[in-house]
N, CA, C and O atoms as a printed pandas DataFrame, in Angstrom:
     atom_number atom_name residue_name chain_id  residue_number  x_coord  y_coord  z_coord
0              1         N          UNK        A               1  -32.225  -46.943    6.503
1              2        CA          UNK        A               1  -30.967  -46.272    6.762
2              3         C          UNK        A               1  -30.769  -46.184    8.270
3              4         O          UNK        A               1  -31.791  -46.116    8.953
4              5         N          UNK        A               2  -29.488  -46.177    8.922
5              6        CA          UNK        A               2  -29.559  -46.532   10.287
6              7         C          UNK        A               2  -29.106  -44.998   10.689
7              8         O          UNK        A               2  -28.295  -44.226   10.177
8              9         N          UNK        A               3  -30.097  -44.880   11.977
9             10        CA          UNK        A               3  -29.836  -43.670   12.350
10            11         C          UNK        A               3  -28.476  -43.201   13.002
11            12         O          UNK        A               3  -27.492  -43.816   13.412
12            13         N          UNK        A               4  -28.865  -41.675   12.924
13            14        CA          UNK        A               4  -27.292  -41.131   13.596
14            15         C          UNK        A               4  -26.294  -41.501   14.681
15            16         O          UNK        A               4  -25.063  -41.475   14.703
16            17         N          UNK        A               5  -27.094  -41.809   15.459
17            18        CA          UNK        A               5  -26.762  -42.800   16.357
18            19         C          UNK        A               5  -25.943  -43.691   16.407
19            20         O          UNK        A               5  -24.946  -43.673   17.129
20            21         N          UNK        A               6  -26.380  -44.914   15.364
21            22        CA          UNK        A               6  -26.367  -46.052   15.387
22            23         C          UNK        A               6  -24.896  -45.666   14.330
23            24         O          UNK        A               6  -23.829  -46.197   14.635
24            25         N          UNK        A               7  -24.968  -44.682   13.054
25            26        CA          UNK        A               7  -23.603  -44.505   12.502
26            27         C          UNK        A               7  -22.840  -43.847   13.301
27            28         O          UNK        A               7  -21.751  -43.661   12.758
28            29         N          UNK        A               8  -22.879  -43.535   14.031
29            30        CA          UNK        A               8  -21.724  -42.471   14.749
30            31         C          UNK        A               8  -21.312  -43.967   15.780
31            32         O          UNK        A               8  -20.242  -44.416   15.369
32            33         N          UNK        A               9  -21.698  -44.550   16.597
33            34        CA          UNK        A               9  -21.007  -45.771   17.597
34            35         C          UNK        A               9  -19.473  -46.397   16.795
35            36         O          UNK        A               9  -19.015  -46.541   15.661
36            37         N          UNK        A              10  -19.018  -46.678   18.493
37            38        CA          UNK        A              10  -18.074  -47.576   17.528
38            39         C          UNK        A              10  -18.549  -48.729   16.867
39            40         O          UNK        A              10  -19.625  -49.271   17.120
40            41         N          UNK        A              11  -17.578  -49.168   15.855
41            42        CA          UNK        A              11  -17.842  -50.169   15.259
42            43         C          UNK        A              11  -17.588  -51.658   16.263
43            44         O          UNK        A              11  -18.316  -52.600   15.948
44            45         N          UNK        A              12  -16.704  -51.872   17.313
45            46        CA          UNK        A              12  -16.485  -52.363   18.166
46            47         C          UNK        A              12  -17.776  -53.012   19.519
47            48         O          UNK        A              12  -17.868  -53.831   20.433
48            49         N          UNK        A              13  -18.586  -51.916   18.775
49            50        CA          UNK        A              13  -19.767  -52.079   19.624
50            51         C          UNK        A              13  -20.865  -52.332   19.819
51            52         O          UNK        A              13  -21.632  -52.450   20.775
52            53         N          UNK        A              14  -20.871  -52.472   17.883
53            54        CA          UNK        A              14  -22.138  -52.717   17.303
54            55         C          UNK        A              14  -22.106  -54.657   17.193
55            56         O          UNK        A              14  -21.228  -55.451   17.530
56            57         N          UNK        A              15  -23.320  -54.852   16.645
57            58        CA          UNK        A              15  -23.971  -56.899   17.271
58            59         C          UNK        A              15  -22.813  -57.206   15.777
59            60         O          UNK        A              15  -22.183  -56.231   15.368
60            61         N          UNK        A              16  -22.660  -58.314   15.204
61            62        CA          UNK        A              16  -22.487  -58.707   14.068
62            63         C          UNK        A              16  -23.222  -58.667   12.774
63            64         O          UNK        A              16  -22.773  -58.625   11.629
64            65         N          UNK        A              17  -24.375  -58.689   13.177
65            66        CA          UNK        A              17  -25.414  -58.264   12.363
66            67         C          UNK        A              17  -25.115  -56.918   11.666
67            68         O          UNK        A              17  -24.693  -56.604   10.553
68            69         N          UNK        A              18  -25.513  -56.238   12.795
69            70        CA          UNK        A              18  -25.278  -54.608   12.188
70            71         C          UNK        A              18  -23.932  -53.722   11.366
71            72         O          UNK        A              18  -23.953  -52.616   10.826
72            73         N          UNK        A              19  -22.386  -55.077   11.593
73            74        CA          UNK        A              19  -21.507  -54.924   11.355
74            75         C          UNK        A              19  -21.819  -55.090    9.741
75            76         O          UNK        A              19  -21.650  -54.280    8.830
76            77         N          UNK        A              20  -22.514  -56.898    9.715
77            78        CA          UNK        A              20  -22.524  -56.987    8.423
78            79         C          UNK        A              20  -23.310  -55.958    7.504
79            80         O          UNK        A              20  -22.818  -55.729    6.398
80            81         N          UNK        A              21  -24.474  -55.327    7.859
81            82        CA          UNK        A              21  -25.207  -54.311    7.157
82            83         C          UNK        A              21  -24.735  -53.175    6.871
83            84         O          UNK        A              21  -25.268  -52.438    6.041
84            85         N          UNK        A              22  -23.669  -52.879    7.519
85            86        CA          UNK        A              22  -22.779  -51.836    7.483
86            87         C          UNK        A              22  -21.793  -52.364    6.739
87            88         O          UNK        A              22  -22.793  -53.061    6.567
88            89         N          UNK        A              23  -21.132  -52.653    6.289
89            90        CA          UNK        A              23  -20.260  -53.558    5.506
90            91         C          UNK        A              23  -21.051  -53.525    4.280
91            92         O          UNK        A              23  -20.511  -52.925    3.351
92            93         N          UNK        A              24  -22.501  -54.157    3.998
93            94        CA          UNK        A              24  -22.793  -54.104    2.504
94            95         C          UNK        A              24  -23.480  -52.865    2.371
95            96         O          UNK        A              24  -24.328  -52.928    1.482
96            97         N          UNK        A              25  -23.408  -51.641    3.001
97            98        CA          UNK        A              25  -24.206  -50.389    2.803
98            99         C          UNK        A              25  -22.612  -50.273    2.250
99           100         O          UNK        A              25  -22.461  -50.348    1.031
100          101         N          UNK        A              26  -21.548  -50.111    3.010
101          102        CA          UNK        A              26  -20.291  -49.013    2.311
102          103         C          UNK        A              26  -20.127  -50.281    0.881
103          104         O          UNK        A              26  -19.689  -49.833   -0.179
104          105         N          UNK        A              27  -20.431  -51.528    0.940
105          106        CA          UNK        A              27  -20.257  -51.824   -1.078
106          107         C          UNK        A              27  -21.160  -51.572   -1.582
107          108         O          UNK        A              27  -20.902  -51.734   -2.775
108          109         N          UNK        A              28  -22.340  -51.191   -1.465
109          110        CA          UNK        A              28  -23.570  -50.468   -2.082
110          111         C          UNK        A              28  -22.488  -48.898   -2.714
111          112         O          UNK        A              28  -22.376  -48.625   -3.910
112          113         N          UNK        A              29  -22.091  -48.412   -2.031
113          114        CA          UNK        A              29  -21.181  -46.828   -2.209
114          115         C          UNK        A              29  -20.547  -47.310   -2.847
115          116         O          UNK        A              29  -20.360  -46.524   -3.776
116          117         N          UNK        A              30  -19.732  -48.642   -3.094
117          118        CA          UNK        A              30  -18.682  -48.596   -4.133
118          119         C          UNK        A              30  -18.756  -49.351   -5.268
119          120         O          UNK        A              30  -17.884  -50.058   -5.773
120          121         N          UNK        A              31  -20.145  -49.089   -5.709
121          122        CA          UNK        A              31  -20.613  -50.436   -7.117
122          123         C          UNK        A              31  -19.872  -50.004   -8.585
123          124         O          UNK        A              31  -20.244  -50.504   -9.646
124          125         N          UNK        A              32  -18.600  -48.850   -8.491
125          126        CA          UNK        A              32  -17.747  -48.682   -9.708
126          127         C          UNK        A              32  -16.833  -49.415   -9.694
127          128         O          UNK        A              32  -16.187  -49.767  -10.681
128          129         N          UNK        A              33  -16.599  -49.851   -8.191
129          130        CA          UNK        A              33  -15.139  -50.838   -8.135
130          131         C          UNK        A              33  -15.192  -52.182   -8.503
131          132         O          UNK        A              33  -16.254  -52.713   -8.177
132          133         N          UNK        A              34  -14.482  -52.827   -9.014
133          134        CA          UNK        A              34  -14.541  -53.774   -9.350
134          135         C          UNK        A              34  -14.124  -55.114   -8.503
135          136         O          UNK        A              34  -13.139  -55.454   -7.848
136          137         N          UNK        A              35  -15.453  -55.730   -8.875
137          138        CA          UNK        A              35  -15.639  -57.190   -7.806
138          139         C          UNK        A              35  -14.744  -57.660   -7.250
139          140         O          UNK        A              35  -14.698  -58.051   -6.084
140          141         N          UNK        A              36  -13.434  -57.667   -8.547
141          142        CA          UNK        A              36  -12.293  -58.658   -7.915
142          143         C          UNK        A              36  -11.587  -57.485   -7.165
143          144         O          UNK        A              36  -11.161  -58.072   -6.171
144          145         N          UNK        A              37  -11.260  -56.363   -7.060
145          146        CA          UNK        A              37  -10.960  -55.645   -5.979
146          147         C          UNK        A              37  -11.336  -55.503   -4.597
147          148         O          UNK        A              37  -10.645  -55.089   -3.666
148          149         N          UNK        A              38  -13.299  -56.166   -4.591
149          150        CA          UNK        A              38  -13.703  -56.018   -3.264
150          151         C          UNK        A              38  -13.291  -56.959   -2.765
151          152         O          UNK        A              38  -12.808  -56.764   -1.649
152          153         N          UNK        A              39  -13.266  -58.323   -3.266
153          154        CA          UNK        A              39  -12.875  -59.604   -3.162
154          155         C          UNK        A              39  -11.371  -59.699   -2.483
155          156         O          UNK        A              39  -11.043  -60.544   -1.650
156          157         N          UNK        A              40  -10.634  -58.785   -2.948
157          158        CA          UNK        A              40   -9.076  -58.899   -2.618
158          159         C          UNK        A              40   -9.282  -57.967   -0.958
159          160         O          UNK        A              40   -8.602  -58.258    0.026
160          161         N          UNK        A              41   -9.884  -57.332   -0.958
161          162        CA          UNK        A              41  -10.135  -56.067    0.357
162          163         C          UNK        A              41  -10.871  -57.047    1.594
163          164         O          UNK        A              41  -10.570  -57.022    2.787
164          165         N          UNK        A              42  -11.770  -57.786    1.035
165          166        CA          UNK        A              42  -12.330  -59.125    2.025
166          167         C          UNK        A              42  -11.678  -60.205    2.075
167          168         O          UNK        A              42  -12.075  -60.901    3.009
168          169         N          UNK        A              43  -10.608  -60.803    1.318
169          170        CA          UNK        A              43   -9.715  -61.428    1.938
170          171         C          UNK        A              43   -8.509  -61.115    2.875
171          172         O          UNK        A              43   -7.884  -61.702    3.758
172          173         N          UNK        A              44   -8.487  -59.867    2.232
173          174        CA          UNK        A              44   -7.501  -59.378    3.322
174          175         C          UNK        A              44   -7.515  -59.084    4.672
175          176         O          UNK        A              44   -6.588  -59.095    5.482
176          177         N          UNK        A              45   -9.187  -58.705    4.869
177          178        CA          UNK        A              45   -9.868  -58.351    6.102
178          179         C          UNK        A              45  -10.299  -59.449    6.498
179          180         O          UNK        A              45  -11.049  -59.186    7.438
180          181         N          UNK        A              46  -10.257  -60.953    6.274
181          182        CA          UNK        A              46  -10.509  -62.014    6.561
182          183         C          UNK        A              46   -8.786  -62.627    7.080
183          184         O          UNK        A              46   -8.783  -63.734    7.619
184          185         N          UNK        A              47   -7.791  -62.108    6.956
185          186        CA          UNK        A              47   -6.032  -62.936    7.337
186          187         C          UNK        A              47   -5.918  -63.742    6.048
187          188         O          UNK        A              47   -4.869  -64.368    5.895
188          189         N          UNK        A              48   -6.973  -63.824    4.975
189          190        CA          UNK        A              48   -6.317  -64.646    4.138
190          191         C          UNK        A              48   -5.369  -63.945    2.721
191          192         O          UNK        A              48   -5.623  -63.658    1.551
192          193         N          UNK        A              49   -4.200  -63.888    3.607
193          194        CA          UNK        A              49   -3.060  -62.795    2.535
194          195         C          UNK        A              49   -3.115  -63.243    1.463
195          196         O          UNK        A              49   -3.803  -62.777    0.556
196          197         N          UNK        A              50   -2.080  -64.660    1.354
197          198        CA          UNK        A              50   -1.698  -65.360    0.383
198          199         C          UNK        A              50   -2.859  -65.134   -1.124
199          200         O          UNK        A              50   -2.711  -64.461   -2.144
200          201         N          UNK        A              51   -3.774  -65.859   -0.751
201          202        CA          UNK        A              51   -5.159  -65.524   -1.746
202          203         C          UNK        A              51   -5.687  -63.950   -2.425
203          204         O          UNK        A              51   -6.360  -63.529   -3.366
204          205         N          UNK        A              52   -4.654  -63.279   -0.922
205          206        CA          UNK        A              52   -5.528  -62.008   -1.679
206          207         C          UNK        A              52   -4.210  -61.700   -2.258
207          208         O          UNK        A              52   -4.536  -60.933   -3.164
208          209         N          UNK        A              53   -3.113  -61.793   -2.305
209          210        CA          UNK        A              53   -1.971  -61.575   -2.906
210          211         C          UNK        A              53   -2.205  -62.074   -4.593
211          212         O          UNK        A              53   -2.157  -61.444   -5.649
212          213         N          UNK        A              54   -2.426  -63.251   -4.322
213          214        CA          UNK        A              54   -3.109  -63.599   -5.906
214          215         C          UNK        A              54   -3.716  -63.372   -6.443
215          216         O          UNK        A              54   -3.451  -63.635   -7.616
216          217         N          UNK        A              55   -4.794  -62.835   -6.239
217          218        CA          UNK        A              55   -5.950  -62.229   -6.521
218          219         C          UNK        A              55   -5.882  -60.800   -7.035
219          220         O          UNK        A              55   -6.717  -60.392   -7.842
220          221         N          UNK        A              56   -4.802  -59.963   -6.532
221          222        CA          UNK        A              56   -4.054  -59.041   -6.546
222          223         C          UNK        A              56   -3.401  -58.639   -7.805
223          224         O          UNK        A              56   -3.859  -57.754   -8.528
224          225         N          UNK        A              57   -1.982  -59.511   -8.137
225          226        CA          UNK        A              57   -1.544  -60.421   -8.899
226          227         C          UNK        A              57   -2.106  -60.093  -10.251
227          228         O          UNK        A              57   -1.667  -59.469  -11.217
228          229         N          UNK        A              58   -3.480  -60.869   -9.933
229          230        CA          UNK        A              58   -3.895  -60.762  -11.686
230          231         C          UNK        A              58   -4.979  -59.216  -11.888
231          232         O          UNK        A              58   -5.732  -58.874  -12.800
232          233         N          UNK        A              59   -4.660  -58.662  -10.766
233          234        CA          UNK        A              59   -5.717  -56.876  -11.272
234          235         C          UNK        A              59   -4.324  -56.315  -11.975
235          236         O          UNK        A              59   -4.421  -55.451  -12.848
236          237         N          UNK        A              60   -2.845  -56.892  -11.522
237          238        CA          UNK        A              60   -2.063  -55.695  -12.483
238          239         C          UNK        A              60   -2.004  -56.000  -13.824
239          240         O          UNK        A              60   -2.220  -57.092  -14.350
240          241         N          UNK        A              61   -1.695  -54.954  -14.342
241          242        CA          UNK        A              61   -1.919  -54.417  -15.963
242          243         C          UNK        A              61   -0.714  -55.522  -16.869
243          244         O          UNK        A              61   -0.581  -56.343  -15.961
244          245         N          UNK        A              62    0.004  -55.939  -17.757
245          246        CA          UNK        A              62    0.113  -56.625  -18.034
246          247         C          UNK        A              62    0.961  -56.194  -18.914
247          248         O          UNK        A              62    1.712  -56.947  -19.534
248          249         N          UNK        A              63    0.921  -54.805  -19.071
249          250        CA          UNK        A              63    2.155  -53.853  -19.544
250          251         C          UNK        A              63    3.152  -53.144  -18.746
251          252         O          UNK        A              63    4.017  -52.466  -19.299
């Protein structure tokens, strides 16, 4: 677990590394959500709209 420290910094400031470990600690916290939701949240945080628009798309309900 990374110390107080190291969670309190900006995120701006931390290596890439530590970005990514931080990144799969907060989806460790969200293992109720569903895949294709994280999937749509990382494309989006990647510029790729279009994809996550689709992706999107098929989470709505159908009623």
């Amino acid at each position: 677990m990374p110390s107080s420290e190291a969670s309190d910094r900006d995120p701006r400031q931390l290596s890439p590394a530590q970005r990514r470990q931080r990144l799969e600690q907060c989806w460790q916290l969200e293992c109720d959500i569903d895949p294709m939701i994280l999937r749509a949240r990382q494309l989006r945080h990647q510029g790729a709209w279009p994809q996550a628009a689709c992706l999107e798309q098929e989470l709505l309900p159908l009623f």
